[in-house]
N, C-alpha and C positions, 0 to 999 in steps of 0.2 A: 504494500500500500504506500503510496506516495507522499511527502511531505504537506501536501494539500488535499488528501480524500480525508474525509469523514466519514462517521459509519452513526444512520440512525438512531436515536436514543429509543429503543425499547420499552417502553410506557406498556403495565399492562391493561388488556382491552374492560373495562365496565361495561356488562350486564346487565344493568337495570332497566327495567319495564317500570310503566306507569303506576300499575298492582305494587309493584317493589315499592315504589314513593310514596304512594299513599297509607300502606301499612306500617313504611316506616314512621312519616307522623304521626300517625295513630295511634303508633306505642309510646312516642313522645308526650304526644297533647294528654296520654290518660296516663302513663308513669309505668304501665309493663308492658308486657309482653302478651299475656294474657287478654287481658281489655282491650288493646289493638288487635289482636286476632277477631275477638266476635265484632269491633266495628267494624272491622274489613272484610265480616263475613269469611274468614279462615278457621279451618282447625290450628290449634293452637303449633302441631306437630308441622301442619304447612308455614307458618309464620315463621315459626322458628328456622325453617331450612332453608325458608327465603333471604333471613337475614343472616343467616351464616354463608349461603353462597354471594350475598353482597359484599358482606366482608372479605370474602377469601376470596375475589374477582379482582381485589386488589391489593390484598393481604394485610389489611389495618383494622383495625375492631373501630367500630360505629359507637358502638354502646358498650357502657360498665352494668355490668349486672351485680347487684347485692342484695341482701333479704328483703330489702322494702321495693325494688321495683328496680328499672334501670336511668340512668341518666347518659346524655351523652356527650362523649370524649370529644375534643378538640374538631377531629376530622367529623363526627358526627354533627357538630354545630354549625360546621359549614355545608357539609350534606343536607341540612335541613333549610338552609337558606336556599339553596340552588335549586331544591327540591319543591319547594312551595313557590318559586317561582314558574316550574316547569308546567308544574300541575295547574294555575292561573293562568300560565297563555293555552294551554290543551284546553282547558275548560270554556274559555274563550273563541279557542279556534273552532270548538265543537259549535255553540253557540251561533258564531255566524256563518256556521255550513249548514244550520238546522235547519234554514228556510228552503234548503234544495235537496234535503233527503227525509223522508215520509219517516215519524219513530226517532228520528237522533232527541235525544231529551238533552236539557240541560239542568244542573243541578244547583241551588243556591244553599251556600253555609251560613244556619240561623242560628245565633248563640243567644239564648232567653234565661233571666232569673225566673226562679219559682212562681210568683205571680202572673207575670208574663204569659207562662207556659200552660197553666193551670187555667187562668181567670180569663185571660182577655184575647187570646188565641187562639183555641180549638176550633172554633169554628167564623173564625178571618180566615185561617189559613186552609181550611175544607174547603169553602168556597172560592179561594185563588186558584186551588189545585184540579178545581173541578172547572175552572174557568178556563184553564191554563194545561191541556193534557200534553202537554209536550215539556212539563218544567217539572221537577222534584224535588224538596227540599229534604236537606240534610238536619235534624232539630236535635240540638245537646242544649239541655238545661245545667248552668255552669252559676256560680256567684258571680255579679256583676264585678268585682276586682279582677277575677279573673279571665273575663267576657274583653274587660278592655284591653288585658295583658296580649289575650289572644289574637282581637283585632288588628295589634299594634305589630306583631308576628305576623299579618298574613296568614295566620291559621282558619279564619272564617271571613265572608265577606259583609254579613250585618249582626249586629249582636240590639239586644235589647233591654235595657240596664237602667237602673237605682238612678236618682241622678246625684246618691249621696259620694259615690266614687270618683278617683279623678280620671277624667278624661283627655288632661291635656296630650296634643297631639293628634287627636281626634277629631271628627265632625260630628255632634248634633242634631237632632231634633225633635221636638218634642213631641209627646205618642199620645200619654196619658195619666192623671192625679191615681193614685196609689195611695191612699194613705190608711194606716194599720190601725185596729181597732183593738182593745182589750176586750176577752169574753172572761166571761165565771158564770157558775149554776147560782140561782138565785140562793140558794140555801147558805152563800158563801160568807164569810167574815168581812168582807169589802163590799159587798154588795148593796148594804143600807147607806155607806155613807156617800160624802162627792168624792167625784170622779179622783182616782186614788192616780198616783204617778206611777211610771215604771219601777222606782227604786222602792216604793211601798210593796210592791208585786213581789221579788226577789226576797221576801221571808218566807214565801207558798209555794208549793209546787205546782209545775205546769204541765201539759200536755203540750208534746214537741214535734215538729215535722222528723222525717229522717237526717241522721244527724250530717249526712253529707249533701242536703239541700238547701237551696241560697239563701232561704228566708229562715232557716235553723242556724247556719253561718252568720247571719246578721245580728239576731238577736243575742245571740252569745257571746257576740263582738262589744253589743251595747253593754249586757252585765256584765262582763270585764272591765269594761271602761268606767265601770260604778264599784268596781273593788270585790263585785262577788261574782260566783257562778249559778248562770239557772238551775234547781234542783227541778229536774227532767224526772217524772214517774215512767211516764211512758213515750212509745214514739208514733206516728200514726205515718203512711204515705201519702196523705195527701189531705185537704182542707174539710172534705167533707167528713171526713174519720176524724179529723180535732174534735170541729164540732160535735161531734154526736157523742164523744167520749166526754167532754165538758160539760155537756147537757144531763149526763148520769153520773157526773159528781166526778170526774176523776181528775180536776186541776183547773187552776187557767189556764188561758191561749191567747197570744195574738195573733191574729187571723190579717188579712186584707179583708177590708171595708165590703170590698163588691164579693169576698168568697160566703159572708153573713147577707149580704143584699140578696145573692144569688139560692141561696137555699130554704130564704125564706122562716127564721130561723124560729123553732117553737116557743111557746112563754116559759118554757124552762132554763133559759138564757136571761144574762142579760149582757149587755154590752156598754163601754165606753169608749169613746175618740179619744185615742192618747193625745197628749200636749205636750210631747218634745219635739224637738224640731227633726230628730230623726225620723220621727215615723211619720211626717208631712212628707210622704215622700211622691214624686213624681216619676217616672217612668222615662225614658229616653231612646229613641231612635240613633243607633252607633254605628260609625264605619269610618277605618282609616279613610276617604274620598270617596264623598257619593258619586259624583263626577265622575270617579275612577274605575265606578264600579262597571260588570260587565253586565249588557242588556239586559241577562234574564235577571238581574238582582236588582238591576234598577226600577223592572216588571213590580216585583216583588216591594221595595220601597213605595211606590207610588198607590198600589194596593194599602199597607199599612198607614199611609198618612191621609188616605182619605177614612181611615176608622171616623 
């Protein structure tokens, strides 16, 4: 070889398919391996071989595994930047080829707090989707901190959030009032007199959403911030189970306004409007750039703000 030949740098060749990207943030956005498998709709055993032949296609580990979940390595934080880019212009690209081929669907990522998801949702978004047979949405209910954390990643493309978190960096707008009501069974110790405070409530026990749901995260966040923890008897999954569990005596709750509006609630209740400025809460319409967004989420946006 002569003084002036070179000989190509041998880089080895990456593998990854779309399926590979998407499972890989999946185990990101939920912390194993596990949980990104059922969202990506894999057996766990396929997950796993997926991300071991992504690894060994170029011989670096993506993710550290340890007992609580996995987090990832250096090369993996950059995998996931490039990765959520890929998967935004594919989803894109899909999007504006939809109009020329009959069934291409396109997919919009909705991140909602518990109220959100529960109260003011079901059926907006029944009726988009039945408007709409060619869009599908993607729906994780997340705590609003972590809705905007997400946003800000490029992990979803609208989220639906508290307006008590911070957003900067963010766009705005606004959905709808929220604000949280205290319930007790009339037979309660609080219930003869005026409207008691949050920090009166925290000597009784309550009836709790499940403890990894947004408006369970919120209010725990609030008794901490008052120097105690809510003493939780039981857990229920969702608003209509508080209710009916506090209506036979098993604790307080605070509920959202419209989850007691909505069910109409028996005289074995009773309820107060709390008066901290927390639980005034407002609702918010989120996205790194509505602007930025792509068609079918813009669809989806314009839907939600004509609520």
């Amino acid at each position: 070889m002569g003084p002036f030949q070179t000989t190509d740098i041998q880089r080895p060749p990456m593998h990854f398919d779309l399926t590979d990207l998407r499972l890989y943030l999946n185990i990101l956005d939920s912390g194993n391996i596990t949980a990104g498998a059922a969202r990506s709709h894999l057996s766990l055993a396929a997950a796993s071989a997926r991300i071991r032949a992504m690894e060994a296609s170029i011989g670096i580990d993506f993710l550290e595994r340890g007992r609580r979940g996995v987090t990832p390595t250096p090369a993996g934080n950059a995998l996931a930047q490039h990765a959520r880019r890929l998967l935004q212009h594919a989803e894109r690209m899909q999007q504006d080829l939809a109009e020329y081929a009959n069934g291409v669907k396109g997919q919009v990522r909705l991140l909602c707090n518990t109220t959100a998801i529960t109260e003011y949702l079901p059926e907006l978004l029944a009726d988009f989707l039945r408007e709409h047979p060619n869009l599908d949405i993607d729906l994780q209910e997340l705590p609003s901190a972590r809705i905007t954390h997400a946003l800000r990643q490029g992990a979803a493309d609208l989220g639906v959030i508290s307006d008590a978190v911070d957003t900067h960096g963010l766009e705005t707008l606004p959905f709808c009032d929220d604000p949280l009501a205290l319930i007790m069974p009339l037979g309660h110790p609080l219930a003869d007199g005026a409207t008691p405070s949050f920090n009166d409530t925290l000597r009784h026990d309550f009836v709790g959403l499940a403890s990894n749901s947004a408006l369970a995260v919120y209010l725990e966040e609030q008794a901490l911030h008052a120097g105690i923890r809510l003493q939780i008897r039981i857990r229920a999954e969702g608003f209509d189970g508080v209710i009916r569990m506090v209506s036979r005596g098993a604790g307080l709750a605070i509920v959202p306004l419209a989850a007691i509006q909505r069910q109409a609630v028996s005289q074995s209740i009773k309820s107060f409007a709390l008066k901290e400025d927390w639980a005034q809460r407002k609702l918010l319409l989120c996205a790194r750039s509505f602007t930025g967004l792509p068609g079918y989420a813009r669809t989806l946006l314009e839907a939600l703000r004509a609520k």
